[in-house]
Structure formats: structure tokens, C-alpha cells
Z-matrix of the N, CA and C atoms (Angstrom, degrees):
N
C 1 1.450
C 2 1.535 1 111.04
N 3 1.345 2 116.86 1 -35.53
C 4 1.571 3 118.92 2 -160.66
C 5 2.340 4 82.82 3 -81.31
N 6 1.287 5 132.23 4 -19.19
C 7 1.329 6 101.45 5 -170.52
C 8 1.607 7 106.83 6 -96.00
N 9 1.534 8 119.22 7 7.16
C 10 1.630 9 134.58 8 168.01
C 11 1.346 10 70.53 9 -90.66
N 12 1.409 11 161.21 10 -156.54
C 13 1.341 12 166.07 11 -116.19
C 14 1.529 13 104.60 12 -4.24
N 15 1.131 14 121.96 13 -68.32
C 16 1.130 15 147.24 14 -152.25
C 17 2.297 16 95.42 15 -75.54
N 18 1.362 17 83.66 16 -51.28
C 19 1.912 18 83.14 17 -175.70
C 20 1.736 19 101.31 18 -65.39
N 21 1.437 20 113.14 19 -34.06
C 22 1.639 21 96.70 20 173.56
C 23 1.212 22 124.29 21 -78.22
N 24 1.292 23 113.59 22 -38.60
C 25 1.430 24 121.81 23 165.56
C 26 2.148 25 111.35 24 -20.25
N 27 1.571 26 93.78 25 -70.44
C 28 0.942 27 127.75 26 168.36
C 29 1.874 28 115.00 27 -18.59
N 30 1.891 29 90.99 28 -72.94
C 31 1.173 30 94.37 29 -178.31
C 32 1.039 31 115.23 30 -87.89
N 33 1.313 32 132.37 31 -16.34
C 34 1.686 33 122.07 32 161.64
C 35 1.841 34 102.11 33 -47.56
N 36 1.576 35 127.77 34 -66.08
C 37 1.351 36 135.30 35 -167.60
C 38 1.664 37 99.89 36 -35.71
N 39 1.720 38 111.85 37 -57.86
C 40 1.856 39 121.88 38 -167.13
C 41 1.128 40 79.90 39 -61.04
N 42 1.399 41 147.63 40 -62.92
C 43 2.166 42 128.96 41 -105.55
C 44 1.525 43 66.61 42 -103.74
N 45 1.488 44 120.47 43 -73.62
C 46 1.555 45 120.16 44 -125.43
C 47 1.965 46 91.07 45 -77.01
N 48 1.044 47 110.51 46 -79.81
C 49 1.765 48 120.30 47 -162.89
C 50 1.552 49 95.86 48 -70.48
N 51 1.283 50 128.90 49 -0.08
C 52 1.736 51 105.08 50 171.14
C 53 1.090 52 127.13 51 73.39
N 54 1.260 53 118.09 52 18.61
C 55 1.722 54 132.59 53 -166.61
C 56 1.449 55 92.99 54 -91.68
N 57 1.603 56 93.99 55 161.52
C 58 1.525 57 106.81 56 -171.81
C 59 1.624 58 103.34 57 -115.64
N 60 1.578 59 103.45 58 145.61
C 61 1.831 60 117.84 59 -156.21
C 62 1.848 61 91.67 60 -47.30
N 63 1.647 62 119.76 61 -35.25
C 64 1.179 63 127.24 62 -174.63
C 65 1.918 64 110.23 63 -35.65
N 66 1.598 65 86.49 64 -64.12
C 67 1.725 66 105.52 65 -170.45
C 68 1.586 67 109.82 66 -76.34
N 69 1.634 68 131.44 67 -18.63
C 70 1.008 69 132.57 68 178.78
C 71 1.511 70 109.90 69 -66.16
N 72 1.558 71 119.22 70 -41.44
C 73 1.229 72 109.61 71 -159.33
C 74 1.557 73 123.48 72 -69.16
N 75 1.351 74 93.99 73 -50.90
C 76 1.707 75 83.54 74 167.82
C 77 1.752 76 118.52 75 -56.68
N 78 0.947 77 126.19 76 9.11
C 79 1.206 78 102.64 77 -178.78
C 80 1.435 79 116.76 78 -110.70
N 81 2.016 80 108.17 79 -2.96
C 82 1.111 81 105.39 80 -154.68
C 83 1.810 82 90.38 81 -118.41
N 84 1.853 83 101.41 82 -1.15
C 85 0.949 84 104.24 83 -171.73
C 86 2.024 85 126.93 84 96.41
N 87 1.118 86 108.23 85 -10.93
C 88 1.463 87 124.97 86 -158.02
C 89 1.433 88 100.72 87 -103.54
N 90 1.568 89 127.62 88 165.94
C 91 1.485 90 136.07 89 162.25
C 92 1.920 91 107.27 90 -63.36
N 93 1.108 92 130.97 91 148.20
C 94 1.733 93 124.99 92 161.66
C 95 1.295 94 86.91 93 -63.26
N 96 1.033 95 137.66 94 -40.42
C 97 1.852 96 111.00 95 -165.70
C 98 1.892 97 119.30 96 -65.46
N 99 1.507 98 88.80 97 -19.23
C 100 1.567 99 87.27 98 -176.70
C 101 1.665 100 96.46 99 -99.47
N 102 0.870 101 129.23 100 -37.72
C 103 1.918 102 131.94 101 157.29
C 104 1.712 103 108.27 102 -37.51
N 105 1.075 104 118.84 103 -49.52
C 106 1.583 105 119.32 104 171.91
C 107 1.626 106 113.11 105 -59.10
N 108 1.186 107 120.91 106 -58.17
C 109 1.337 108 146.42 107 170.18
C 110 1.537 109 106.08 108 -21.43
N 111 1.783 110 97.69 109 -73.21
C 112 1.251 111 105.89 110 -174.19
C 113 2.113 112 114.75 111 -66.17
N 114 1.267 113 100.98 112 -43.90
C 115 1.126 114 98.01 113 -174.28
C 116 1.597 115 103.45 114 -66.75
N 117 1.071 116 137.23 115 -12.49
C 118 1.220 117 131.52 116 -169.58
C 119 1.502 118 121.83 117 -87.37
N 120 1.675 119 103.13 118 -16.69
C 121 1.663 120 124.52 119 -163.21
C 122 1.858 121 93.69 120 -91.71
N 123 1.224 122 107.13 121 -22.97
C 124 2.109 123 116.29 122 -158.24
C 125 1.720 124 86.01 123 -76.22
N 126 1.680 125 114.73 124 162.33
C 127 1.653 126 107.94 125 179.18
C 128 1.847 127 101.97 126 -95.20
N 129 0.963 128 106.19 127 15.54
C 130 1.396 129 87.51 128 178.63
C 131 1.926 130 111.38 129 -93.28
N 132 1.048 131 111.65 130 -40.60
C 133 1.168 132 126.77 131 154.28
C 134 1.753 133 118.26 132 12.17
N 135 1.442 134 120.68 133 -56.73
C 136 0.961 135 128.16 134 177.97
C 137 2.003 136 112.31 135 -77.49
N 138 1.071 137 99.59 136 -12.92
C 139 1.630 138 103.16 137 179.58
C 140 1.367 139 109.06 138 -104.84
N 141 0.782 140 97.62 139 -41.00
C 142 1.816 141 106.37 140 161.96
C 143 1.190 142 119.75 141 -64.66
N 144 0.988 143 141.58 142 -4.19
C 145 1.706 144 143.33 143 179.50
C 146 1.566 145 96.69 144 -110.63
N 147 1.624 146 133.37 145 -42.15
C 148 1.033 147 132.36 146 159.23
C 149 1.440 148 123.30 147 -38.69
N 150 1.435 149 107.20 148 -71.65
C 151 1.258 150 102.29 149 160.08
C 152 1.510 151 147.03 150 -50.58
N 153 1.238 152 105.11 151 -22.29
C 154 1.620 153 128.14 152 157.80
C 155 1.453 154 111.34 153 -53.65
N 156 1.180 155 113.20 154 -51.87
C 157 1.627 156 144.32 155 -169.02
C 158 1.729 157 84.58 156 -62.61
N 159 1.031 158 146.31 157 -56.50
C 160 1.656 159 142.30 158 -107.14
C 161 1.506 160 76.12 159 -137.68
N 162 1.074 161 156.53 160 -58.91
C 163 1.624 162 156.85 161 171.81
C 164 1.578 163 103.40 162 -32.91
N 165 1.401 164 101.92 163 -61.45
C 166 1.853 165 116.45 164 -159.17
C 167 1.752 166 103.10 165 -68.24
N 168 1.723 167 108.89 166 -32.52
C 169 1.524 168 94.68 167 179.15
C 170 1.806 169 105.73 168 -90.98
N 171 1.067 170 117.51 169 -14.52
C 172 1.397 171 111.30 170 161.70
C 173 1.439 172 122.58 171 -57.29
N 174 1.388 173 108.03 172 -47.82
C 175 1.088 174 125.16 173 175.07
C 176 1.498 175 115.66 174 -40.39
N 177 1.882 176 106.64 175 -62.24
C 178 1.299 177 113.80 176 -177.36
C 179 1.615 178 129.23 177 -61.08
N 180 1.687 179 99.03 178 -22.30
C 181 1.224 180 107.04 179 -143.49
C 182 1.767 181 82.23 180 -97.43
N 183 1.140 182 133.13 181 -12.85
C 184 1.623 183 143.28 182 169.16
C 185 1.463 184 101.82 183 -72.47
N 186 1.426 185 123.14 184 -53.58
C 187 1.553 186 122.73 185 -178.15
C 188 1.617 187 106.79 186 -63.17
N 189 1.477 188 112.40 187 -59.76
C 190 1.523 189 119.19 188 163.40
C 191 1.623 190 124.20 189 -22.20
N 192 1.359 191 92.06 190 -35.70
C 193 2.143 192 106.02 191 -172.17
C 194 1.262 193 104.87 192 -85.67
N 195 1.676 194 126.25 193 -49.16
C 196 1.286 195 132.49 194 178.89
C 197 1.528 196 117.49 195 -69.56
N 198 1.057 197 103.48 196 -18.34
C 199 1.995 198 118.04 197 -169.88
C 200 1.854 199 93.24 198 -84.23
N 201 1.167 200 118.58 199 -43.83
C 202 1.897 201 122.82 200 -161.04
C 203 1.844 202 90.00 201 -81.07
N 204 1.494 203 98.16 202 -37.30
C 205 1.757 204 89.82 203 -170.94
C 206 1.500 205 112.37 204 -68.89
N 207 1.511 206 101.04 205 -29.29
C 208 1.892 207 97.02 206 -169.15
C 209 1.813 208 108.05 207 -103.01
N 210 1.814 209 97.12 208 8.68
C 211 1.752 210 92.62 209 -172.60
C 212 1.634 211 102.34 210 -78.49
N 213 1.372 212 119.40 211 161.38
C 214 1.381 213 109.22 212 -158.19
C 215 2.044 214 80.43 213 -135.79
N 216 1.453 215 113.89 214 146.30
C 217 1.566 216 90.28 215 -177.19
C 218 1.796 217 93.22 216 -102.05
N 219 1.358 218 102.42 217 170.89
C 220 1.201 219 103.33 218 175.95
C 221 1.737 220 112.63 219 -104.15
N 222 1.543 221 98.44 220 148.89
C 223 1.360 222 125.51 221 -168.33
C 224 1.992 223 110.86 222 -24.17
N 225 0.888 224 127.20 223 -64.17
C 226 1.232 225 146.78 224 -167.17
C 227 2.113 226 92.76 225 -58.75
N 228 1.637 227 101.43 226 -35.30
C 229 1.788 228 83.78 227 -174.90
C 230 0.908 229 102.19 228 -72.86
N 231 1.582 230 120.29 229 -30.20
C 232 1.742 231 117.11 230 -145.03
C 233 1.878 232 101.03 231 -80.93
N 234 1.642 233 97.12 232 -23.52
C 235 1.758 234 102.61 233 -176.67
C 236 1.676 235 90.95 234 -61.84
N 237 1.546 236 109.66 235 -71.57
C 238 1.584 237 94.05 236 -161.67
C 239 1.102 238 115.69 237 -53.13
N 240 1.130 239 121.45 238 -13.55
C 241 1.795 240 115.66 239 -171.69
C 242 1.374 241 104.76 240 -78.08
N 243 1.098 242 109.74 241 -52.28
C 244 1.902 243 105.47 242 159.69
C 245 1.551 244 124.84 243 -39.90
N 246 1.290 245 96.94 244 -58.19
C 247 1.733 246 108.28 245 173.00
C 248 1.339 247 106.86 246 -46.21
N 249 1.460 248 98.89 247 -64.91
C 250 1.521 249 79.83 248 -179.08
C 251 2.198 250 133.36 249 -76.81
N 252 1.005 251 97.06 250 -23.85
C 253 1.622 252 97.39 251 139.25
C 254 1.516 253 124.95 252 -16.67
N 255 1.157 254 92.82 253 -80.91
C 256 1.534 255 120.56 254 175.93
C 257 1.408 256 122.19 255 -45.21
N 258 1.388 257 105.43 256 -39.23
C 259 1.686 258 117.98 257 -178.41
C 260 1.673 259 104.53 258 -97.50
N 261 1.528 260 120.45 259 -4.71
C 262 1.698 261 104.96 260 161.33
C 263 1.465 262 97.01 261 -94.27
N 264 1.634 263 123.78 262 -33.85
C 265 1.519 264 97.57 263 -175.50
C 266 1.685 265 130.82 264 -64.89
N 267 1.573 266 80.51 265 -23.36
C 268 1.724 267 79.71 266 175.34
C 269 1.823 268 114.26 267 -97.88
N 270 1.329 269 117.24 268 -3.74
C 271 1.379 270 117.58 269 142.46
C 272 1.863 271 136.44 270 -40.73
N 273 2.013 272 80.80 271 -63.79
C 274 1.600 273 85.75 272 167.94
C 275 1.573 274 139.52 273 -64.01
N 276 1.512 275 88.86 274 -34.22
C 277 1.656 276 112.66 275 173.56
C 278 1.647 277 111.09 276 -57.74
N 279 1.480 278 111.99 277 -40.50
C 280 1.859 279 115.59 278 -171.68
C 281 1.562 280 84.88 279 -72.81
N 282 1.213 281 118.32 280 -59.76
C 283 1.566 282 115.79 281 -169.85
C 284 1.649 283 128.66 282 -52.49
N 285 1.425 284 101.31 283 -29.14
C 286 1.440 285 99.60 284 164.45
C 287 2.002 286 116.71 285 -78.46
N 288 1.018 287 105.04 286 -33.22
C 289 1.360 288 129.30 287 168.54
C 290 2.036 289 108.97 288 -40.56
N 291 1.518 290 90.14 289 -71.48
C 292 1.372 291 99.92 290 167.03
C 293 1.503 292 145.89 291 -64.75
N 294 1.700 293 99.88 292 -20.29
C 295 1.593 294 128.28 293 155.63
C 296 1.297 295 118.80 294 -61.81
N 297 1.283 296 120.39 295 -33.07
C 298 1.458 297 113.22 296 -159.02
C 299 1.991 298 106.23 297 -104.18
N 300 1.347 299 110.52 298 -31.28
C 301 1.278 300 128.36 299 174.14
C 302 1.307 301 113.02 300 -98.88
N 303 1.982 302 100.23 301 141.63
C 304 1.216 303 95.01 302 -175.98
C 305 1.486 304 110.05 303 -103.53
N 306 1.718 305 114.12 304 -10.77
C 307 1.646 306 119.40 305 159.91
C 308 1.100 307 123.19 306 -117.19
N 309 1.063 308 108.44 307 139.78
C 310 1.727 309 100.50 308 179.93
C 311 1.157 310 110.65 309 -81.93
N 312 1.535 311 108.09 310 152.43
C 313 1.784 312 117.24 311 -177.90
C 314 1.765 313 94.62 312 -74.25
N 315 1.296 314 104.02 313 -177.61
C 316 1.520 315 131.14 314 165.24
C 317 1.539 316 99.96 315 -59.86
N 318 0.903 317 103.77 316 -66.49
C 319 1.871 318 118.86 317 -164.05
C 320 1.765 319 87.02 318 -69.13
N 321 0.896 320 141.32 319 -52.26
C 322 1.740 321 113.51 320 -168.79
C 323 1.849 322 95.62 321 -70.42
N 324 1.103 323 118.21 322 -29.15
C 325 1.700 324 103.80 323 -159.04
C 326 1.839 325 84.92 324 -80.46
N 327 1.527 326 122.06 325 -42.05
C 328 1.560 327 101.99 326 -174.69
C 329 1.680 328 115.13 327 -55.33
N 330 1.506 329 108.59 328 -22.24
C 331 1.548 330 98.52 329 -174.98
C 332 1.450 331 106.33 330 -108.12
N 333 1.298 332 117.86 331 40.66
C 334 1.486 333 101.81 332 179.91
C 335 2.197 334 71.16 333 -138.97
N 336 0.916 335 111.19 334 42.40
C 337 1.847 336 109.49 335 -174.88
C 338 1.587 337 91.06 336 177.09
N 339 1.294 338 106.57 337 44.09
C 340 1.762 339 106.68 338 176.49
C 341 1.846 340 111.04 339 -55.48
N 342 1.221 341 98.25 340 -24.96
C 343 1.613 342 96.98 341 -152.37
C 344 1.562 343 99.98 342 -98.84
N 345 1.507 344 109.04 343 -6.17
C 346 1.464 345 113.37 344 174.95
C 347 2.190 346 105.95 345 -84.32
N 348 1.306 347 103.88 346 -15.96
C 349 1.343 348 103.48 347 -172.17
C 350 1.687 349 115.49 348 -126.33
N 351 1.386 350 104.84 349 146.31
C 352 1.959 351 114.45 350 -172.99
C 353 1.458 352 90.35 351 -112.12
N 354 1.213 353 103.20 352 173.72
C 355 1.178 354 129.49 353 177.29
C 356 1.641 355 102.23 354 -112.20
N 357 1.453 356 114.41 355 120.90
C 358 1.570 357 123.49 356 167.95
C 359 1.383 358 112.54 357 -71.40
N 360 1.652 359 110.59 358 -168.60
C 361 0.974 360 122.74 359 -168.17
C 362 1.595 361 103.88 360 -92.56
N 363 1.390 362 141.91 361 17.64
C 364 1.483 363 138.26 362 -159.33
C 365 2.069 364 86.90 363 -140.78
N 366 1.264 365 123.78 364 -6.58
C 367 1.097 366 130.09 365 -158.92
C 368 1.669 367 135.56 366 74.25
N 369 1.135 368 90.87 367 -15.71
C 370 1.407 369 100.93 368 158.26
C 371 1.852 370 135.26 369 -45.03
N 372 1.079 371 116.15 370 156.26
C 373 1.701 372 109.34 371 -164.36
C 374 1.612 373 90.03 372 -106.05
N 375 1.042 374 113.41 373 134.41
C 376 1.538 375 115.94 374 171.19
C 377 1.757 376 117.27 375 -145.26
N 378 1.400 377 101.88 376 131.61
C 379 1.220 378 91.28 377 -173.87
C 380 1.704 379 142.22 378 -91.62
N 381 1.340 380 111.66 379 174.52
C 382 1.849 381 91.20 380 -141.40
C 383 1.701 382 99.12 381 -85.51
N 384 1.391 383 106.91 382 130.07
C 385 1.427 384 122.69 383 165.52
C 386 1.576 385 137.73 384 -11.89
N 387 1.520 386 103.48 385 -35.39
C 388 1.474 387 107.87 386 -169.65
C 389 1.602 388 82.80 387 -111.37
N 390 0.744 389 127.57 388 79.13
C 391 2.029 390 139.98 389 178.73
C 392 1.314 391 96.17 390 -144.61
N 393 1.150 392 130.52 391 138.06
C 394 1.681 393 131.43 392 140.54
C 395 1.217 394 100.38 393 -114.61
N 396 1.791 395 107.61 394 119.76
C 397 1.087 396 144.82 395 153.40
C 398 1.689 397 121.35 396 -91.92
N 399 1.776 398 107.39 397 151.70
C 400 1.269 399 99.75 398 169.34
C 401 1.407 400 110.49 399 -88.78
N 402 1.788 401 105.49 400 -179.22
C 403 1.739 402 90.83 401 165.91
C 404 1.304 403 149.58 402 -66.23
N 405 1.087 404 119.91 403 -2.95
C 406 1.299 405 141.11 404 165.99
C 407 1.453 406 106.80 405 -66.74
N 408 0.887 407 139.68 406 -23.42
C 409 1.148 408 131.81 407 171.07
C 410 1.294 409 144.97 408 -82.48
N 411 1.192 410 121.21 409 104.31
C 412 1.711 411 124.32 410 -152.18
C 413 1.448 412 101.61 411 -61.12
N 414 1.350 413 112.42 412 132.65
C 415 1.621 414 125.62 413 -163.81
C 416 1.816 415 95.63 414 -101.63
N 417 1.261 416 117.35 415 -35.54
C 418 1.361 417 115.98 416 174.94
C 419 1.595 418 116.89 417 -147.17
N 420 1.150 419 95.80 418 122.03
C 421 1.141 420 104.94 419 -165.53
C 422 1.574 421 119.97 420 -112.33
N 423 1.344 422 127.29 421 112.04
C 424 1.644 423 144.11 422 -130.64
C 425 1.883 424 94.29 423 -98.03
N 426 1.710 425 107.05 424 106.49
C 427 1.058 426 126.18 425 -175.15
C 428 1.529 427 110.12 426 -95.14
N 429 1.522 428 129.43 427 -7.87
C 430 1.247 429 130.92 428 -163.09
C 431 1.508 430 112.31 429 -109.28
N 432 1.736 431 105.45 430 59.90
C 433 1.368 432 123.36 431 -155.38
C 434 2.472 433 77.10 432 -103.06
N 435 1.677 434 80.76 433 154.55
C 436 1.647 435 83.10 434 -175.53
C 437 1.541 436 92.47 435 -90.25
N 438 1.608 437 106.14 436 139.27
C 439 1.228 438 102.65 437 -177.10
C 440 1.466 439 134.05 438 -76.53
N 441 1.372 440 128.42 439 112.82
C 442 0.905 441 163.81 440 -115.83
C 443 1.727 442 107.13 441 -85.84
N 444 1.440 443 128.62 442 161.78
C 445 1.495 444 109.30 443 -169.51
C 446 1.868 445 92.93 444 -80.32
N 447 1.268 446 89.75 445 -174.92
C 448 1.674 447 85.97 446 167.31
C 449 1.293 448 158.73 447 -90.38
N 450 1.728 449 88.02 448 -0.05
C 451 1.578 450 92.92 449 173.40
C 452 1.767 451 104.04 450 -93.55
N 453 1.137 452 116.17 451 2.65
C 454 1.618 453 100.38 452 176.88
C 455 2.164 454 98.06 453 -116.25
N 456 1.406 455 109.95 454 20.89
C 457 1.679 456 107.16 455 167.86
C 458 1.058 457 112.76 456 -61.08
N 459 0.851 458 133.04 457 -45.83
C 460 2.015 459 126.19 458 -176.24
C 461 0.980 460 75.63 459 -75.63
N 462 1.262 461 160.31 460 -132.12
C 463 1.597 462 162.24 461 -95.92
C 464 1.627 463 110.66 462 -41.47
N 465 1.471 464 102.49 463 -50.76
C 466 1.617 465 98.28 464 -171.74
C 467 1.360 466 136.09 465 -128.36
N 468 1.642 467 95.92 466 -5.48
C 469 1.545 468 116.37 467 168.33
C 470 1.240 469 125.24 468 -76.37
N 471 1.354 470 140.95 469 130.11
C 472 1.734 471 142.44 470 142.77
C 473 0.841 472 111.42 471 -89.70
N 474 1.469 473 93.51 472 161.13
C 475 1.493 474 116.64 473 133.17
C 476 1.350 475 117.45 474 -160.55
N 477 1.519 476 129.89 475 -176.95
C 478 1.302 477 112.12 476 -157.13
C 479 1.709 478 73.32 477 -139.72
């Protein structure tokens, strides 16, 4: 009689207060393996684990919301994330550049080959000596353009 005591006990602790076979056992006196057992044999069992199921992702998905709002990133992501920012805008920008023209000026090929060209003493861009270039390639390229109104500045202004 006392292990019918003990199996309701049991399932009052699982059904009613939601306790886990873990925390039941000491109290009822029994192993969790025989607390699992029993609760597992009763028909409610299968709705109750559902609902277990449906608590725990609520649960997570509340910690999940508060965790993204208070996560803070650290310094080093937020640089590349800029960097890289930086490297689609000036991706998209060459690409619209290169869409719309069918030659490139002097001044887009010196700044898309910055590191092939210096700046002289007249301000001009000229490119560096120990290079072999073919002829097509503008050897100096004339920076002392008057500066221009503003709807044609991207079009014809540099600088390096």
C-alpha cells in the first residue's frame, strides 16, 4: 500500500507542481530512475512532455531576446565590419564607374593603380620608374585640372 502512496505522491509532484523526476526523488524517498518509470507508465505523460517541450523554448527564446539586446560586440568586429563596409562601397562605386564608360580616363586608371603612381614636384601623378609598362599606359597623368563645379566632381577631380 505505502508504494500506491508513494506512485501518487509522485504523480501529483510531475502532473501538478512540474517538478523534475531529479528533485522528486529525494523527497519521496525513491531512485529518479524508478520516479521516471512510474511517471512514464500514467497516460498523461505524453502531454506533459509536450508541454515541457513548449515552456523550455519559450523560455529560451526570452533569454535569446534579452542576451542580443544587452550583447555588446567587441572592438576588432565592429572595425572589420566597417572595413568591410568600406570595401563594398568602393566596390559598387568602381562598378558603376565601369558600367557606364566604355574607356577609362587617365585619372580612373591612376586611382584604381594608386600604388603604381607618386605625385611629382608640379602635382602631377607620375608613374614610378622601375615599372615596365606597355604603351597604353599613361606615364603622367595631369592633376592641375581647375576645380570643377559640382555636379561634374566625381567625374574629373583626384586626388591620391
Amino acid at each position: 500500500m505505502e508504494t500506491d502512496d508513494a506512485k501518487q505522491e509522485i504523480l501529483d509532484l510531475y502532473y501538478g507542481k512540474h517538478m523534475r523526476p531529479v528533485d522528486i526523488a529525494p523527497i519521496v524517498k525513491k531512485s529518479s530512475q524508478y520516479v521516471s518509470k512510474v511517471v512514464k507508465k500514467d497516460s498523461r505523460y505524453e502531454s506533459e512532455k509536450e508541454y515541457r517541450h513548449i515552456q523550455s523554448s519559450e523560455k529560451k527564446k526570452a533569454y535569446n531576446r534579452k542576451y542580443y539586446k544587452t550583447y555588446t560586440r567587441n572592438k576588432k568586429e565592429k572595425e572589420e565590419r566597417e572595413l568591410y563596409n568600406a570595401l563594398i562601397v568602393r566596390i559598387n562605386k568602381d562598378n558603376q564607374i565601369l558600367s557606364t564608360k566604355t574607356e577609362i580616363s587617365d585619372i580612373d586608371f591612376a586611382k584604381w593603380n594608386a600604388s603604381a603612381y607618386h605625385t611629382n614636384s608640379k602635382g602631377n601623378l607620375m608613374i614610378d620608374k622601375k615599372l615596365n609598362v606597355g604603351f597604353d599606359v599613361p606615364k603622367l597623368v595631369n592633376m592641375n585640372i581647375k576645380r570643377p563645379t559640382q555636379k561634374y566632381k566625381e567625374k574629373y577631380y583626384f586626388s591620391v
